[in-house]
C-alpha positions in Angstrom: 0.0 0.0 0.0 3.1 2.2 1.0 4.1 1.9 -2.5 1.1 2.4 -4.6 0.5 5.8 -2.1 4.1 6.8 -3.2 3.6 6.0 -6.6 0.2 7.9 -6.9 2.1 10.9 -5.4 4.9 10.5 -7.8 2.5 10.4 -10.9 0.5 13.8 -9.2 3.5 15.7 -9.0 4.7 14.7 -12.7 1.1 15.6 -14.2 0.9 19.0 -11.8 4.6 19.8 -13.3 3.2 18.9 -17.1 0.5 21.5 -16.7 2.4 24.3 -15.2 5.1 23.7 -18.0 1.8 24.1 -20.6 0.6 27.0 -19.0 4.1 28.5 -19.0 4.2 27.8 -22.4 2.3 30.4 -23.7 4.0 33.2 -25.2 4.0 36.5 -23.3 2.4 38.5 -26.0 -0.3 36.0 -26.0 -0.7 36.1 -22.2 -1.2 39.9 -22.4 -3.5 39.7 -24.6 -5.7 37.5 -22.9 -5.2 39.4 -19.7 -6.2 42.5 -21.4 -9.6 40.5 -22.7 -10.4 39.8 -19.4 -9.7 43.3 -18.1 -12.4 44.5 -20.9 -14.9 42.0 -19.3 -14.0 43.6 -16.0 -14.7 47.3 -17.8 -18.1 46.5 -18.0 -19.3 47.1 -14.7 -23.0 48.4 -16.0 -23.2 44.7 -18.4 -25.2 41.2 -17.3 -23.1 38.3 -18.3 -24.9 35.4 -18.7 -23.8 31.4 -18.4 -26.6 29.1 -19.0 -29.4 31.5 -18.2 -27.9 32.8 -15.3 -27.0 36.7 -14.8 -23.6 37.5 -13.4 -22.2 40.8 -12.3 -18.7 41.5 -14.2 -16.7 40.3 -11.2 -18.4 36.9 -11.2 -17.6 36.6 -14.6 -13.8 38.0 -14.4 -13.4 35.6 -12.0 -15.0 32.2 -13.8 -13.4 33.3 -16.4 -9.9 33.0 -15.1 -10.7 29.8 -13.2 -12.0 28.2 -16.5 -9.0 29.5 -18.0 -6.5 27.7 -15.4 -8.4 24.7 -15.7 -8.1 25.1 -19.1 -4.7 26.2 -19.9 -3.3 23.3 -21.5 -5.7 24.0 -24.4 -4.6 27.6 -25.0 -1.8 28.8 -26.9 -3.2 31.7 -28.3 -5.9 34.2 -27.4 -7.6 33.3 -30.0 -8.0 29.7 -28.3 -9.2 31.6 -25.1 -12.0 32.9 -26.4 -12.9 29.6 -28.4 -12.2 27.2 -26.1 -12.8 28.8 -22.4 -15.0 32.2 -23.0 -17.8 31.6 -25.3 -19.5 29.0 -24.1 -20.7 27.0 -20.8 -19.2 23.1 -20.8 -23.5 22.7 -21.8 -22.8 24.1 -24.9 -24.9 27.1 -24.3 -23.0 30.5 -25.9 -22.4 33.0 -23.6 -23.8 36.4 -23.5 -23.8 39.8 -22.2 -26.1 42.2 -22.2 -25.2 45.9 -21.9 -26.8 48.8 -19.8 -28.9 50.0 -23.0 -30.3 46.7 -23.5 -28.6 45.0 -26.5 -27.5 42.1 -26.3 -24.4 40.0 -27.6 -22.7 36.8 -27.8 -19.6 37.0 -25.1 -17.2 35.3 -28.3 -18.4 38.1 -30.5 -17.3 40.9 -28.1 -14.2 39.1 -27.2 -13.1 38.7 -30.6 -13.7 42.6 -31.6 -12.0 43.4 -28.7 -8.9 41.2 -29.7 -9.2 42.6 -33.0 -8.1 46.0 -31.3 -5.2 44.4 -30.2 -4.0 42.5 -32.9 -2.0 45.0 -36.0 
């Protein structure tokens, strides 16, 4: 038993190491950009986000956001990939969506990528 407990905690800190290595592995100018997305999200203190139907304040979302994004992270290389596999839709498979102070409405990928857009020459 003392070995398969060792063992387990030798194959955890190999698997922890890999994903820190792939989050690591993204290139700075990609980081920033994905750091500035999420600041924009956090600009919109007057906007609803919604994920699956629910309303969120801006901080909710920042933060899901960035925890999906961790979770994620072995899937990103780009910022691109961050808003197509961790910021437009719920693991449901329901888009996400934000709706402003005036009312309109929009799909959380369409605003990321215009915003990315912005940053990109």
């Amino acid at each position: 038993m003392k070995k398969f407990v060792t063992l387990s905690f030798i194959l955890f800190l190999g698997l922890a190491f890999s994903q820190l290595g792939r989050a690591q592995a993204l290139p700075r100018d990609e980081r920033q950009k994905i750091d500035t997305l999420i600041n924009q999200v956090a600009g919109l203190t007057d906007a609803t986000f919604f994920r699956n139907g629910t309303g969120y304040n801006a901080t909710t979302a920042v933060t899901f956001l960035q925890a999906k994004w961790k979770a994620n992270s072995a899937k990103v290389h780009t910022a691109a990939d961050f808003i197509d596999k961790v910021a437009s839709i719920s693991g449901a498979g329901t888009p996400y969506l934000i709706r402003l102070k005036d009312g309109r409405q929009m799909l959380g990928r369409d605003f990321l990528l215009a915003e990315l857009k912005k940053l990109e020459p």
